[in-house]
C-alpha positions in Angstrom: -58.4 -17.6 -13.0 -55.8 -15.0 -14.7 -55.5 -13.6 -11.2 -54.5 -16.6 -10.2 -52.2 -17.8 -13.3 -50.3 -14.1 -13.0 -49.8 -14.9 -9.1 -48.2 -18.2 -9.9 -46.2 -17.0 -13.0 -44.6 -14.6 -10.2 -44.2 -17.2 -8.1 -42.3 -19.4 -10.7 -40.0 -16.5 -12.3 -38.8 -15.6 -8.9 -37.7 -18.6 -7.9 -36.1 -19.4 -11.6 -34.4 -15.6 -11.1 -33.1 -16.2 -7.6 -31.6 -19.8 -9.0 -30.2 -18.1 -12.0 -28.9 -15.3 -9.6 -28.2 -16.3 -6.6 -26.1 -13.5 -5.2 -29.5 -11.7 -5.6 -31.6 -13.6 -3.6 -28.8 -13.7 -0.8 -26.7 -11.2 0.1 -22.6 -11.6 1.6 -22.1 -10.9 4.9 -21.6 -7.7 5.8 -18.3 -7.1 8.4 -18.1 -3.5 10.0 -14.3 -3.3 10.9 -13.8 0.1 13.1 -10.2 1.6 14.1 -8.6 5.0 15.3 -6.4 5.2 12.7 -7.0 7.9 9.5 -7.2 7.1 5.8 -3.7 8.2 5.3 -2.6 5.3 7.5 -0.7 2.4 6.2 -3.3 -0.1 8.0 -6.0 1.8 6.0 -4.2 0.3 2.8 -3.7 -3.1 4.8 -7.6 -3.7 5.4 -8.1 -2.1 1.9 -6.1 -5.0 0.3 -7.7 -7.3 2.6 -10.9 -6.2 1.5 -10.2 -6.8 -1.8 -8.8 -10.1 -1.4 -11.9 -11.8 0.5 -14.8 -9.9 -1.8 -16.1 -12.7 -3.2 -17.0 -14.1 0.2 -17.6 -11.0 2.2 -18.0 -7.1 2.4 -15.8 -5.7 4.8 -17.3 -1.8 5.6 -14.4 0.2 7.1 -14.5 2.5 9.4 -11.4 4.8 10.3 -10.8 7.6 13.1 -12.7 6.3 15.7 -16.1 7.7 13.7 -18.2 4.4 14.4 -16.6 3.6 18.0 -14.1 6.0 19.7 -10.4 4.5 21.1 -10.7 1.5 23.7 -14.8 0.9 22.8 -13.9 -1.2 20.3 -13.7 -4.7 21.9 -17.1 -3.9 23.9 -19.0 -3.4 20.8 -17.1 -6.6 19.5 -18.5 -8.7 22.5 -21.7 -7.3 22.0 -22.2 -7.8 18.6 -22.4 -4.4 17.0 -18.9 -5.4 15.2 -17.5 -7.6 13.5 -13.9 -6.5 13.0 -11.6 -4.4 15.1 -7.9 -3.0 15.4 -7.6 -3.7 19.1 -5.2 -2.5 21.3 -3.1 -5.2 24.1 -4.1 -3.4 26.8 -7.6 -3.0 25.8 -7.2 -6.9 26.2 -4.9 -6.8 29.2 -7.9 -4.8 30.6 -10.1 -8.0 31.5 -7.7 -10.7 30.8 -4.6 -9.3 33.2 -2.2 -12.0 32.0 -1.9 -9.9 29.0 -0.2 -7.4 30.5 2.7 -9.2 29.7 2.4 -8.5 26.3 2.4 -4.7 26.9 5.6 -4.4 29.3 9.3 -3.2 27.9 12.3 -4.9 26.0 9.4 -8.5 25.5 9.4 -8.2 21.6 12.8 -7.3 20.0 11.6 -6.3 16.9 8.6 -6.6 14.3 9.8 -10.4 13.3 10.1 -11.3 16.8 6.5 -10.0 17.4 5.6 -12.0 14.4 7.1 -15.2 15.6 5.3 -15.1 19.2 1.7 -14.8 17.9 2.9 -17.7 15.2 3.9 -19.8 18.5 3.0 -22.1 20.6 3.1 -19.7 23.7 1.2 -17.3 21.1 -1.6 -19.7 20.6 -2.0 -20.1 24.0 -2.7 -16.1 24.6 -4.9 -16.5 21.3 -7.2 -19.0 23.6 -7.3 -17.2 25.6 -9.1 -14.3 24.4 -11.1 -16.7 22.0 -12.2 -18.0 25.0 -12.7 -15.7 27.4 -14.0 -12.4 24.8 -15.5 -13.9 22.2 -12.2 -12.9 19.7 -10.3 -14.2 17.1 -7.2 -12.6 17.0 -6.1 -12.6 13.1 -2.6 -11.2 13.5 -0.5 -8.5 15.0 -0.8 -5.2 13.1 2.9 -3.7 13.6 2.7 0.1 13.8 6.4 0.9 15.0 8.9 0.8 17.9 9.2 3.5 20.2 12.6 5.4 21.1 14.1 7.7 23.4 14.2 11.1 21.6 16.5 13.9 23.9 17.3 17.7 23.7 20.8 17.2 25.3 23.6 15.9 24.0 24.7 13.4 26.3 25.3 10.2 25.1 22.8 7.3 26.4 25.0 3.8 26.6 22.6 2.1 29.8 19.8 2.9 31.8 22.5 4.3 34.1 22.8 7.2 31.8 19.0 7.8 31.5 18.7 8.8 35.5 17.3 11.9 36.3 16.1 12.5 32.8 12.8 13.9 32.8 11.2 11.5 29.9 7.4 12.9 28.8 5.1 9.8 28.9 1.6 9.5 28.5 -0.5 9.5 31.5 -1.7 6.6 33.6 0.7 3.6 36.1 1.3 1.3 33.3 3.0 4.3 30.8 4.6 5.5 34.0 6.4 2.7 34.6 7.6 2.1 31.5 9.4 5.3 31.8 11.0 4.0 35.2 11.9 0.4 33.3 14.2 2.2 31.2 15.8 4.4 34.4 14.4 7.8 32.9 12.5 10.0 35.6 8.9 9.7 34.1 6.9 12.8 33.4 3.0 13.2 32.4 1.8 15.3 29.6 -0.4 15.6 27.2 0.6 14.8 23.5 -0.2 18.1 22.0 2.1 19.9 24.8 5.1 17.5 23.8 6.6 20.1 21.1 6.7 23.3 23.5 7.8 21.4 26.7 11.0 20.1 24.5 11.4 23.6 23.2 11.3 24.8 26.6 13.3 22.4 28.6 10.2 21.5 30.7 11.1 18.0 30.0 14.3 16.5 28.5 12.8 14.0 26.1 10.1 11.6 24.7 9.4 8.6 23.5 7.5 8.1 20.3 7.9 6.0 17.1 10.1 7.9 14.7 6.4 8.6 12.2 5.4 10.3 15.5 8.3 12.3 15.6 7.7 13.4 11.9 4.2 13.9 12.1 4.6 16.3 15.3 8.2 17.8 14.0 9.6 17.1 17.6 12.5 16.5 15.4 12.6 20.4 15.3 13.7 21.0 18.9 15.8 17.5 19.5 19.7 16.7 19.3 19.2 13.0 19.5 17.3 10.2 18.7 18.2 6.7 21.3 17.3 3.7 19.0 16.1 2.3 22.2 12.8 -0.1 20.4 12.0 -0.4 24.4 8.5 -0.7 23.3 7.4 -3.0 20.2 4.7 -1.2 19.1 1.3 -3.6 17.7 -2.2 -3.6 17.5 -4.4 -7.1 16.8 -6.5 -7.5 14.0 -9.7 -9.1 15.0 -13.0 -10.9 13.9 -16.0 -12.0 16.3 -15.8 -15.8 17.2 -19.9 -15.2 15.8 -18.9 -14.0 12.7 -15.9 -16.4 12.1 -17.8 -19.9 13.0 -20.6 -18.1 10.6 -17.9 -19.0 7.9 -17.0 -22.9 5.8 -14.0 -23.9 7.3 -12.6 -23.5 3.2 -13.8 -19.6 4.0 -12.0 -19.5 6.8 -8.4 -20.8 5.3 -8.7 -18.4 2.9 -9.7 -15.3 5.2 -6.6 -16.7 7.3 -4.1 -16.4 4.1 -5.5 -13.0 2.8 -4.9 -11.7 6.5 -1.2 -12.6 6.5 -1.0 -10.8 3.3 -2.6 -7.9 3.9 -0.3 -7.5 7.4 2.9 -8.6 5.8 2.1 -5.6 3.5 1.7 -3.1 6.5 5.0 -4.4 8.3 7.0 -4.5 5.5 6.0 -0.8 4.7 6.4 0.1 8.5 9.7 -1.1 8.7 10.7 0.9 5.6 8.9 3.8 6.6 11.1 3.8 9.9 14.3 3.0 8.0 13.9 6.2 5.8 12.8 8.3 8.6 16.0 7.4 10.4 18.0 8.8 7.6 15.8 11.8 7.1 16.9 12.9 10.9 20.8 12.2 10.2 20.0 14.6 7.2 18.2 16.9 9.4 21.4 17.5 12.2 20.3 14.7 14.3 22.7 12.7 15.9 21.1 8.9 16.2 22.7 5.6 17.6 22.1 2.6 19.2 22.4 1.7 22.9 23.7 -1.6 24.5 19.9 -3.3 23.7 21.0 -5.9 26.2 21.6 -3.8 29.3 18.1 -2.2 28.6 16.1 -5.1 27.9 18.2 -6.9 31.5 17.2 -4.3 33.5 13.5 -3.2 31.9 12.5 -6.7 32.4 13.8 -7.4 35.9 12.1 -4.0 36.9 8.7 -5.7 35.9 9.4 -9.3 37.1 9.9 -7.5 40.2 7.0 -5.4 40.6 2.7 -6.8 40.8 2.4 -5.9 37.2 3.7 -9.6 37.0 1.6 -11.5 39.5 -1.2 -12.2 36.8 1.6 -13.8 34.6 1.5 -17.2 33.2 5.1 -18.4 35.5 8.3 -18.6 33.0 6.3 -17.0 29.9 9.0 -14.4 30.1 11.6 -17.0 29.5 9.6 -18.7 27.1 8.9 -15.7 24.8 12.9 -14.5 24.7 13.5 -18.3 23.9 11.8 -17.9 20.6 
């Protein structure tokens, strides 16, 4: 009989403590969100502020410099359900949906607001669907990380692509970075990152193309006259969640992981953009002579370079048009 009374009198005060306290009878969801990027990254203090803003509803575990899932795995564990969140890049995208390609090529986004306003779009929606439908992805927002410009150990002034023939530009290896070296009328060269500083101090290549941080954090700055504010290359990432782990969500939950998004990656452009500003100032200090181009002879000829070669057959027809409408 007092075995039996004790048993119940457990019984009874658990379910009393789990109503009084019912965060400890049910745990928040848990969502592992893995990127490349370090601590000292600005998008480190995005998905911190993020974090911070959606606690009451969730825990977001981060995970930085690839130590969960290395560069380009990402979206694979995504589909897969061994994550939840994700920095993903386009072309990781472009990879199985090839109409994304478009989003990778030269001179498409002007600038960080420009970016903004395309994934805020209808034509942006559509390229949400997309990979919604097709990977199993919602795409959050763009995570801005800088534009990339043409940075040379000459002194000879860059006005058009007509200037930039024969240059020998270092880009990264593989068709797609290759041709974005011939969209801008350089002569593309392969090499590896870490061999960037010694092939400018040698004259083994003529120039790169980097955003300006990467110019800093590699001091390419060192052994370059000039710095071409070309922005031929928007540079973003996407900030992800799981289609499983979103419809897992109220629709209230999700309105308000919507809002906190936008303000955790207003936060990171905003401190991109003035990152890039002060760099730009830092390299006049440092000797550098920097200027800007004729943007519209670029963009003219970068993106007639791509309408014009199979990169573009997977493209939706006039989305081209449609996104320098906007």
């Amino acid at each position: 009989m007092t075995l039996s009374l004790s048993r119940r009198a457990l019984m009874v005060g658990g379910i009393l403590l789990a109503a009084a306290f019912p965060a400890m009878a049910q745990d928040k969801p848990v969502l592992r969100f893995s990127a490349v990027f370090s601590e000292a990254d600005i998008r480190a203090e995005m998905m911190n502020l993020l974090s911070a803003q959606v606690a009451d509803d969730v825990t977001i575990e981060t995970y930085l410099g690839g130590n969960l899932f290395k560069q380009g795995t990402e979206l694979v564990a995504l589909q897969r359900g061994n994550l939840e969140m994700g920095n993903i890049a386009p072309q990781d995208i472009s990879n199985q949906i090839p109409a994304w390609s478009v989003l990778t090529s030269a001179y498409l986004f002007r600038d960080a607001a420009h970016l903004r306003t395309f994934f805020d779009s209808d034509v942006g929606a559509e390229f949400k669907q997309m990979a919604e439908d097709q990977l199993g992805i919602r795409i959050l927002g763009p995570t801005y990380f800088g534009a990339r410009h043409v940075g040379l150990i000459s002194d000879k002034e860059i006005k058009t692509p007509a200037d930039m023939a024969g240059i020998k530009l270092r880009m990264p290896g593989g068709d797609a970075w290759q041709f974005l070296g011939t969209s801008i009328g350089a002569n593309p060269t392969p090499m590896a990152y870490a061999e960037v500083y010694t092939g400018l101090q040698t004259g083994a290549i003529d120039g790169q193309d980097n955003p300006l941080p990467n110019v800093e954090n590699m001091k390419f700055y060192e052994v370059m006259k000039q710095v071409v504010l070309t922005s031929h290359l928007v540079g973003f990432d996407l900030l992800v969640i799981s289609k499983t782990a979103w419809d897992a969500m109220t629709p209230e939950q999700q309105a308000e992981f919507d809002a906190a998004a936008k303000v955790a990656i207003d936060f990171s452009q905003e401190e991109h953009l003035a990152r890039e500003a002060e760099l730009v100032e830092r390299f006049k200090s440092a000797g550098l002579n920097i200027y800007e181009p004729d943007l519209e002879a670029f963009r003219t000829f970068a993106q007639q370079k791509y309408l014009e070669s199979d990169l573009a057959k997977d493209w939706p027809e006039g989305v081209v048009d449609r996104i320098n409408a906007l």
